[in-house]
N, C-alpha and C positions, 0 to 999 in steps of 0.2 A: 100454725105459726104461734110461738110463745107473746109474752110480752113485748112490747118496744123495745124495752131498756135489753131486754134478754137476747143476746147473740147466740144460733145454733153451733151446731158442730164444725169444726172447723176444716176446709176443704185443703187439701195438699195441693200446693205451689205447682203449676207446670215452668219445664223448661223454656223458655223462649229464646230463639234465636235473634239476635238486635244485627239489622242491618249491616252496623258498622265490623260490627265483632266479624264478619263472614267477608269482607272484603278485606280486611286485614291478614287473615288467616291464607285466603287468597294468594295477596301481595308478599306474604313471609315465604309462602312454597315458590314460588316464582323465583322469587330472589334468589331462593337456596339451589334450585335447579341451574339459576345462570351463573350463577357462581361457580358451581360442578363444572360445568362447560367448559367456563372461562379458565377454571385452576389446569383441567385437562390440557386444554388446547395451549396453555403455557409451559406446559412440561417439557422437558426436551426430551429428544429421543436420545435411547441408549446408544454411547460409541462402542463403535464394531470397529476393531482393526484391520484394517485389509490385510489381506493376504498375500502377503510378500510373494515374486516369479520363482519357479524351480532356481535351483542355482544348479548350472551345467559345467560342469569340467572337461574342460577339451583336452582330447591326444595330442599332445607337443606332435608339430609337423613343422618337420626342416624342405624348405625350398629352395633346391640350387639353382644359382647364378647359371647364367647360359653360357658353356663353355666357350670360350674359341675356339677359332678354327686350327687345325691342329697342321701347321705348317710344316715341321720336322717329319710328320708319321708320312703326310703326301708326300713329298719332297724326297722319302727312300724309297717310297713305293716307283715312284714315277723313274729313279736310277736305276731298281731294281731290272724293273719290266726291258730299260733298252741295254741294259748289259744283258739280261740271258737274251733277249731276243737277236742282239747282234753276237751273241755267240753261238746259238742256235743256225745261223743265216752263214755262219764258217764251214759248219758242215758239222756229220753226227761222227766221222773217224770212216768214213766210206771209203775215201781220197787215200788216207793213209793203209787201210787195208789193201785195197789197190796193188800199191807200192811197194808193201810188204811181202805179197804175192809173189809179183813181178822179179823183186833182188833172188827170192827163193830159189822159181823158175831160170831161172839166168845163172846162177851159182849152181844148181843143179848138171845144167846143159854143161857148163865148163870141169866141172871134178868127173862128170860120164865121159866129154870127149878127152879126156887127159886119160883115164884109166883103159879106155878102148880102144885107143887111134895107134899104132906099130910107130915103130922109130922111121921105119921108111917112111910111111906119112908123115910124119911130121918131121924129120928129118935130110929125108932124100937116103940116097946109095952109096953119095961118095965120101971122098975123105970128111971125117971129123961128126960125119951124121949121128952118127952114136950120142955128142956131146951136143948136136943142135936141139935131135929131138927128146935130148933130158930136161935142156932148157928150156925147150917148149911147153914140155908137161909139166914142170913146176911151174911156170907163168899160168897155166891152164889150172894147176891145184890152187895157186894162193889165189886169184880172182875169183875164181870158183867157192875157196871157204869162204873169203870175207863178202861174196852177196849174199852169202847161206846165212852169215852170222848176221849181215845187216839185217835182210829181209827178219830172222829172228826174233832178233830186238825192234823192230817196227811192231810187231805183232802182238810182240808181249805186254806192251802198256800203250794202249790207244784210249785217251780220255774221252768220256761217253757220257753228253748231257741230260739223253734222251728223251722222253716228252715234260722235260721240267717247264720249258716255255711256255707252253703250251696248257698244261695246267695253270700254271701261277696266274693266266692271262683269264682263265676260266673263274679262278676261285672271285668271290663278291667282296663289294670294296665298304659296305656295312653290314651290322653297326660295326661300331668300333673293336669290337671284340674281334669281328669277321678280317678286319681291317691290318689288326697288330697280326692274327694268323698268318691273311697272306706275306707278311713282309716276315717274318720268320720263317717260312716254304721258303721265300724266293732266297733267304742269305743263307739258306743251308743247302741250296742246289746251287748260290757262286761257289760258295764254299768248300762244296764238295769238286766241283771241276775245276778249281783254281791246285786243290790237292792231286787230284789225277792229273794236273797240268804239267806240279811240280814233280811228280814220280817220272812222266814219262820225258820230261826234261832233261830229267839228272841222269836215268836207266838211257837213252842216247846218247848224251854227250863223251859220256863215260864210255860207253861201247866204240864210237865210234872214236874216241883216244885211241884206244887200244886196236881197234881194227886197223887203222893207221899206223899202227906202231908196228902191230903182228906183220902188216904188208909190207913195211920197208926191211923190216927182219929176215922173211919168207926170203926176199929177192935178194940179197947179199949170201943166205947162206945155201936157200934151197935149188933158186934157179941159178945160182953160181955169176948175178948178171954182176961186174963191175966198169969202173968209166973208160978201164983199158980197154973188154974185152966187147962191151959194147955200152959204149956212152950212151947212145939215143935212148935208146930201152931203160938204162939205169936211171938217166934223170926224170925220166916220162913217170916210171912207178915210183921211184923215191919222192917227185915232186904230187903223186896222186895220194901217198900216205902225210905227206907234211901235209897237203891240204886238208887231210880227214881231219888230222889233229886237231890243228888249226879250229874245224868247222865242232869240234867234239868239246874243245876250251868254250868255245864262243855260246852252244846251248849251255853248258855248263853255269855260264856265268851271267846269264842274261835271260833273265825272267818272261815268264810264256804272257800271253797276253792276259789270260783270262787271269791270272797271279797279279798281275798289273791292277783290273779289273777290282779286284776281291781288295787288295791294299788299301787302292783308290776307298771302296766303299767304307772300308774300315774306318779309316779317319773320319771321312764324312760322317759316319753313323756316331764318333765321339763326340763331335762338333755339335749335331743333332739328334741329341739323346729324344728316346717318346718314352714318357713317365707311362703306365699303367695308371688309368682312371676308374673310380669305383661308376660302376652303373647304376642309378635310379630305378626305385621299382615302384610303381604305386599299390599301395598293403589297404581295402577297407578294413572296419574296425568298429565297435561301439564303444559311448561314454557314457557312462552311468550320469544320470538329474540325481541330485539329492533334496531332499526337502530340507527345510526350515530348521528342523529339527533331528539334521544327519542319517535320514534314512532315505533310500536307495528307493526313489516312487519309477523310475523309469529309464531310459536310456535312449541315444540320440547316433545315427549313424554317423561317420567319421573316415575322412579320406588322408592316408599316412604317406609318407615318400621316405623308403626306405631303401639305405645305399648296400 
């Protein structure tokens, strides 16, 4: 140890930490941490725009109205069916065959016994027989040609409906397409035998003019019959061919039934015209989603009604 008065060397200062100083230091981090929080926890969050929906375009779809009921289309069918069926129920031309047959056969039998049978047969032996049995076998040739010719002309044109009834009854009454067919069958089978009606209407009447006419001919000039030489006889054939005529004007002029028939419909069908209706079909199909931004992310199925 030096003197009193003499201070040694001098020691270097330590650091000290002062109470206050370390709680301060403390209370500033603190602060600055809740601050951090608090500025955090004030922030907003970032907007997100939502995401607009696909946009879908649909296939135009037309939906028709519910037709009505089609009154005209029934209403020919239902004429249709009871003219062929009550023409059907006349007969197929059996009756007229028949008949036809029959004049053949008969007109036959009379040109064979005219050409075979002697003057004595049919004349006798004594005076004038010569000239009875001339007159017998032209009476025996002109009845004889004109059953020939009848029965002929009966044969020649027999209208024939044949199983049209009878189909048309078969064919089905939908859909409508099925519908409009059978009514076009049934007005081309009136049709048709309102036409065979008219042939064999006109092909008789005419015929039998003229058969009528050839027989009152025949017996003036071939059988030699007059009202002198034998009244009975001349007006008997004269008044058998005026009646042909008579019955040959009268087909002539005077429409057959089923011709009746077919007119009838005619009108009716102008009255009640049936339009042609287009048919519904149902067509699937897709439509394209487009996104946001015109592009094609997907597609959607799709129900069409197309006519």
């Amino acid at each position: 140890m030096g003197p009193r008065g003499t201070q040694g060397p001098t020691q270097p200062a330590r650091a000290r930490l002062c109470p206050v100083n370390l709680g301060s230091r403390i209370a500033l981090a603190l602060s600055l941490l809740l601050l951090a929080r608090t500025s955090s926890a004030q922030t907003p969050p970032p907007i997100v725009s939502p995401t607009p929906p696909p946009v879908v375009v649909p296939v135009p779809t037309v939906v028709p109205a519910a037709p009505p009921q089609d009154e005209a289309l029934a209403f020919r069918l239902r004429l249709l069916e009871s003219n062929l069926l009550t023409l059907d129920a006349m007969g197929s031309g059996s009756g007229r065959l028949v008949s036809g047959i029959a004049s053949m056969v008969i007109g036959g039998i009379f040109v064979t016994l005219g050409a075979t049978l002697t003057d004595e047969t049919l004349g006798g032996t004594g005076p004038g027989s010569h000239e009875a049995a001339s007159g017998v076998r032209g009476i025996l040739f002109v009845f004889g040609g004109l059953s020939l010719a009848d029965g002929l002309i009966t044969l020649l044109f027999i209208p024939d409906l044949g199983d049209a009834a009878i189909e048309y009854q078969a064919m089905p009454y939908s859909p409508r397409r099925a519908a409009i067919a059978k009514m076009r069958y049934g007005e081309r089978a009136l049709q048709d035998y309102a036409s065979q009606s008219r042939t064999d209407r006109l092909v008789n009447g005419i015929g039998g003019s003229l058969i009528g006419l050839a027989g009152i001919g025949a017996i003036l000039v071939l059988a030699d019959i007059t009202p002198d030489n034998n009244p009975l006889m001349f007006y008997v054939f004269v008044g058998f061919g005026v009646i042909q005529v008579i019955g040959g004007v009268i087909d002539i002029v005077t429409p057959s039934r089923a011709e009746r028939m077919w007119a009838a419909y005619d009108r009716t069908s102008r009255l009640n015209p049936v339009r042609r209706q287009r048919e519904a079909r149902l067509e699937p199909g897709l439509a394209p989603v487009f996104s946001p931004n015109g592009r094609i992310t997907g597609a959607v199925s799709t129900l069409g009604i197309r006519f």
